[in-house]
N, C-alpha and C positions, 0 to 999 in steps of 0.2 A: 791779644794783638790782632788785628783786622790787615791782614798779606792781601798785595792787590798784583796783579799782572806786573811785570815787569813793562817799565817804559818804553815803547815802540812798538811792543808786541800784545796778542790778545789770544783770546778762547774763544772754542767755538763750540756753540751751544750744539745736542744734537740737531735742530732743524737748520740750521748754519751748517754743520760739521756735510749733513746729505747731503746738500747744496755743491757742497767744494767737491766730496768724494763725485757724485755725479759730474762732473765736470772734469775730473781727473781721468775718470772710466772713458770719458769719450774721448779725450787725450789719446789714454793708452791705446784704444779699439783703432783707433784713425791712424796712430803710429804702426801697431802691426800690420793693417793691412796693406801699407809699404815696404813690409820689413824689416822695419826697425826692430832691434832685441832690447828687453831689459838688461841695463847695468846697474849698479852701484855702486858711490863711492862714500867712504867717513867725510862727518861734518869738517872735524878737524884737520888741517893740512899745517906741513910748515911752513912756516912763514916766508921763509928764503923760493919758497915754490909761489905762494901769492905775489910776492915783490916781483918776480923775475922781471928785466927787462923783457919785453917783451907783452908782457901781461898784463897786471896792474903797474910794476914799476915803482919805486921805494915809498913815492908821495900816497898809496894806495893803504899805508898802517895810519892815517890820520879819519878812512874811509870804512875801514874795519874791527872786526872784534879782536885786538892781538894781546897775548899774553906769556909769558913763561909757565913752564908749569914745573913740576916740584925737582926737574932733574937739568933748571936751568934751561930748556930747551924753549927755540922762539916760536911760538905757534900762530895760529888763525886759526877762524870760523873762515869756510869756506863764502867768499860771494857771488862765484855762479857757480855752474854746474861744466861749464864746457874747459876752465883749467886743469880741474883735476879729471878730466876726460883726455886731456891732453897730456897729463904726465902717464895716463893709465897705457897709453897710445905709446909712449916713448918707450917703457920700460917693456913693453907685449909687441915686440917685432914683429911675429910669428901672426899677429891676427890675422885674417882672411879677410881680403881688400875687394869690393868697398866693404869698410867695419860699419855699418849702422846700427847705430843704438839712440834707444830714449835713455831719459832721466827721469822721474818725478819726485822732486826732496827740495827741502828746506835750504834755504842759504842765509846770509844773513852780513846787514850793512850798516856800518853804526854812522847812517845821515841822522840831520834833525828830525824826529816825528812831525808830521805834518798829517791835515786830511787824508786819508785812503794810502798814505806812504807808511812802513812800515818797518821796522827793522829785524822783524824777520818774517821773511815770507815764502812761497812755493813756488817754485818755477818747473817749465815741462819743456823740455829740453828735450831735440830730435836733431842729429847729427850723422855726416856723412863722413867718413876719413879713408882718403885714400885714390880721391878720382879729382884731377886738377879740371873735367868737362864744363862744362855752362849746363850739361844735361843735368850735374847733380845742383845747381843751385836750382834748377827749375823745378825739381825734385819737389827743394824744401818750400818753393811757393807755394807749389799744389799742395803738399800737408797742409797748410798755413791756411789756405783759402777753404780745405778740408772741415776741418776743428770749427772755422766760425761761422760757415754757410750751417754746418750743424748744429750751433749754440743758435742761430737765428739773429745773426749780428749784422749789420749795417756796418760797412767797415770799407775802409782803404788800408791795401800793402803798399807803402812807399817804398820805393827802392834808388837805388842811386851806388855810385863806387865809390870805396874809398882812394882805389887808385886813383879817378878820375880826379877827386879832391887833392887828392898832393899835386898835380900835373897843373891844375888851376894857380891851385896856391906860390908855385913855384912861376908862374906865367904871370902871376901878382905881385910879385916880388919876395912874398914872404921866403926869410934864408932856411935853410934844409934842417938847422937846429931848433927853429921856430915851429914848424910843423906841425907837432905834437899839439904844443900850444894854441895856436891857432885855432887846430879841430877842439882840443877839449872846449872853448870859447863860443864855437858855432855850433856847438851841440847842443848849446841853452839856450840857443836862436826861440823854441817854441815854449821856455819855460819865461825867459825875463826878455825877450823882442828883440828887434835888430837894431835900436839906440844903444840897450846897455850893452851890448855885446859890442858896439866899435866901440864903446867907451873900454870897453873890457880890452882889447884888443892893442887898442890903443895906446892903454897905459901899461902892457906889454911889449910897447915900439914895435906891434905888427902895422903894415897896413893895411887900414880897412876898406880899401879897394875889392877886396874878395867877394865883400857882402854884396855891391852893386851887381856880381856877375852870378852872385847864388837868387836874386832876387828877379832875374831874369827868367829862370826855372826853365828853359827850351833846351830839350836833347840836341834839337838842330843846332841849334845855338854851339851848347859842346861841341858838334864835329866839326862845326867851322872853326873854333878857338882853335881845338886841338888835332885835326884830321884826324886821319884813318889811322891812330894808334892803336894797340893791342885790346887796351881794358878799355876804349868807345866801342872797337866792333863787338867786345864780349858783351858789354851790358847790351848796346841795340840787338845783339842775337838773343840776349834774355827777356829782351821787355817785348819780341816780336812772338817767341814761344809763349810766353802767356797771351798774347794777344789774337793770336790764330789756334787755341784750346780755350775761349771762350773766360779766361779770368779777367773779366772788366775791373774789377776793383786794384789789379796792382796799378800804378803808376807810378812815373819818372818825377821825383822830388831832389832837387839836387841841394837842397836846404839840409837833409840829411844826413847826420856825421857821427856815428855812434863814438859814444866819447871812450870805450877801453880801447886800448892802443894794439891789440893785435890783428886787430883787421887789416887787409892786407888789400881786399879785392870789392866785390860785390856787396852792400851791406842792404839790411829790411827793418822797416817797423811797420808792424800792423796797431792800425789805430781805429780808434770807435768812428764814426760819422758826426756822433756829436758825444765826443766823450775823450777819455783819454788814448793815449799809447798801452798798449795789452801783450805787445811782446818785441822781440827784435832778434834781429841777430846779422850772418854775414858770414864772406869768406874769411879766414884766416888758416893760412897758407906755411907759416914757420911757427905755428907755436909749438907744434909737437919737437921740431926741432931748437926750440928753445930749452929743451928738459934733456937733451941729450941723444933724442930718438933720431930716427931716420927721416929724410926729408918726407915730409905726408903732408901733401896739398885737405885741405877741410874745410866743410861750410857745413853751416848747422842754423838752429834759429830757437829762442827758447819764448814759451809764452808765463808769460805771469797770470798765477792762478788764483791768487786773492785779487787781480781789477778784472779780472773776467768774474769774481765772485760779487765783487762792488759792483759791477753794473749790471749782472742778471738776477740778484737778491728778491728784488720787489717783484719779477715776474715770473723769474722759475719755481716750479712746484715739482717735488718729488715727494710720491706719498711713503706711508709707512715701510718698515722694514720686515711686517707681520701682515699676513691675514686674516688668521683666523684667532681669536681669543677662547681658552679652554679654562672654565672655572669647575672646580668644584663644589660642593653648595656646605658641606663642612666637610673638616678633616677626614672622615672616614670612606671620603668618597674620594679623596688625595691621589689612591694607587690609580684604578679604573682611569682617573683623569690622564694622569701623567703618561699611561697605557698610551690613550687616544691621540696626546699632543706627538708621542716620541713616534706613532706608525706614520700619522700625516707628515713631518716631518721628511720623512724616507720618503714622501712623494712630491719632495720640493716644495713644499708649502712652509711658509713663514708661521709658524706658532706660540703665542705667547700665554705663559700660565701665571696662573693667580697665586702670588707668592705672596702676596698678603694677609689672605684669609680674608677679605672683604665680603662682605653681603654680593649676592647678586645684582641688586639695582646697582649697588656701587661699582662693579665692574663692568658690570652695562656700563655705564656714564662714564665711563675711562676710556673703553673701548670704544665710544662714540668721539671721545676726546680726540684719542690717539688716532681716528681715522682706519680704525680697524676691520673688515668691510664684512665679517662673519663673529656669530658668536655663539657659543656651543657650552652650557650649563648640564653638569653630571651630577646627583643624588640618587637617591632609593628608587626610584620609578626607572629612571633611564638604565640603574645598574639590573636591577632584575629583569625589566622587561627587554633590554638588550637591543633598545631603540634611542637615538638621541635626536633634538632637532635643532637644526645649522638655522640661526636668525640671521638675516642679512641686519645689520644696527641700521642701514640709513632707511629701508622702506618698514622695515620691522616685521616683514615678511618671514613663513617659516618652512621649511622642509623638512621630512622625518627620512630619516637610513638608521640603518642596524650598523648599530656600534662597533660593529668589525667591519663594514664597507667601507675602508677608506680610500678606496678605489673610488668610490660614488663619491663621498665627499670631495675630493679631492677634485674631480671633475666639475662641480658646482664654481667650485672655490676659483677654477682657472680660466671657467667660463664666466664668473662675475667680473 
């Protein structure tokens, strides 16, 4: 029987698999040097925790992996990373405020598969809980603008409020039960355009008045609609902090409406320049108190790590995991080899041994494969005479050290 990947989801080959970890590592690096701590949490949550009002909301099991398992109980695959950060929040009173933590795990969404959409993927999640400031959202911009100046991306952070959008909405006429609906609607403004979305809208008896005033896109605009209310001076004091610390790439997109329902305040999507959306996030302000916790104001922002892996695939290059390749020339020379691989080793050098038994040319030619940038053959001559030599594979150059230098070698190795 010929088993193929499960539909939505896929593999990743070692030179794919370096690719994603390399991009996770400068995730994490960029997160700590904020402060951020690692957490953890299970795939699996209950269900009754994904539905919450608040959160995804009941229509949210037509959206995910849900199931019973053998004790009757309703379950889920988690969909992002920041609900079950928020029940972890609710049930851990005691944490030390601000709590910041990363995430970097799997979630998983049962949409249609489509191009580069996936239904399960990795998300890297950087959160703040516990400071209602504009200082902490400005926080998660600078991460944000951190991560992609370092991946070498060409990029806009849009931003915009979701406060500001209900204060619209409500000045549109749309009714205070509509709301919800509305934004889920203008959130596939940039997936299916602003025709099918008043049509959408529409045959939800909103009206689509809204769109003419998101299509406007002028902050000014906003303060005159709305004066000097709470959530315009917040966001103009955030979009002036990045403006006078040099982040030219966030701007004011008031088309912006992330479509889960617990945003509350400030919302983000970092997008390609010519590419797609790569991550998002936002204030939300009551979720932890949706799970029973204490009120805890939160912003956070998560990036998706398989479209940051779709669009840097063809350029990024990470080489091997190894430096140096150690053969033996037959069995009998196995121990002496094994010697040599296990001391370089202890000096931080990546070494791979011949567990094949191949010929030498033949591991020559693997080791040129694999990108392996030294290579070091043991036999009779090198064991007696208690000399080996380090072949660089690309110039095919050689140098000689005594067999117990791996000091010298080792210096070779980190100077090539």
């Amino acid at each position: 029987m010929n088993f193929q990947v499960v539909k939505g989801m896929r593999d990743f080959l070692p030179e794919q698999a370096k690719k994603k970890q390399f991009i996770e590592d400068l995730c994490r690096r960029t997160f700590e040097r904020y402060g951020f701590e690692p957490l953890q949490s299970p795939i699996v949550e209950d269900f009754a925790l994904l539905a919450a009002k608040g959160s995804g909301g009941e229509a949210i099991k037509e959206e995910i992996y849900y199931f019973r398992d053998k004790g009757e109980r309703e379950l889920g695959l988690r969909y992002d990373l920041t609900v079950p950060l928020a029940r972890i929040a609710a049930s851990n009173p005691m944490l030390q405020k601000p709590f910041k933590r990363y995430c970097i795990g799997t979630v998983y969404r049962y949409d249609r598969p489509q191009a580069k959409r996936y239904r399960e993927f990795t998300q890297a999640d950087f959160d703040i809980i516990g400071s209602r400031s504009v200082l902490a959202d400005f926080e998660i911009l600078q991460v944000a603008c951190d991560v992609m100046r370092a991946l070498g991306l060409e990029f806009k952070i849009k931003v915009n409020s979701r406060a500001i959008m209900e204060e619209l909405a409500k000045k549109c006429g749309v009714a205070p039960g509509q709301v919800r609906d509305c934004f889920r609607s203008i959130d596939k403004l940039d997936k299916i355009g602003p025709k099918e979305v008043g049509k959408e809208l529409e045959a939800k008896g909103i009206d689509a008045k809204i769109l003419e005033e998101i299509s406007v896109n002028s902050f000014e605009k906003v303060k005159e609609a709305l004066g000097e209310i709470e959530c315009v001076k917040e966001l103009e004091e955030l979009l002036m902090l990045a403006k006078e610390n040099g982040m030219k790439e966030v701007v004011f997109d008031l088309s912006l409406c992330r479509g889960l329902e617990y945003y509350t305040g400030s919302v983000f999507e970092a997008a390609l320049n010519e590419g797609p959306s790569v991550g998002g996030g936002g204030r939300y302000d009551k979720l932890v108190e949706t799970y029973g916790g204490q009120p805890s104001p939160a912003t956070g922002m998560s990036f998706g790590i398989d479209r940051l892996l779709d669009s840097l695939e063809k350029i990024l290059i990470v080489g091997p995991t190894t430096q140096v390749f150690v053969a033996p020339l037959s069995r009998e020379f196995s121990l002496e080899a094994s010697r040599l691989a296990t001391k370089l080793r202890k000096f931080g050098i990546g070494v791979e041994f011949d567990v094949m038994e191949r010929s030498v040319g033949k591991n020559l030619e693997y080791a040129k494969r694999r990108g392996i940038a030294f290579f070091i053959a043991i036999g009779e001559n090198e064991t007696k005479g208690r000399r080996v030599k380090v072949k660089e594979t690309g110039s095919g150059t050689e140098k000689e050290f005594g067999i117990d230098d791996c000091a010298g070698i080792a210096g070779l190795v980190k100077s090539g």
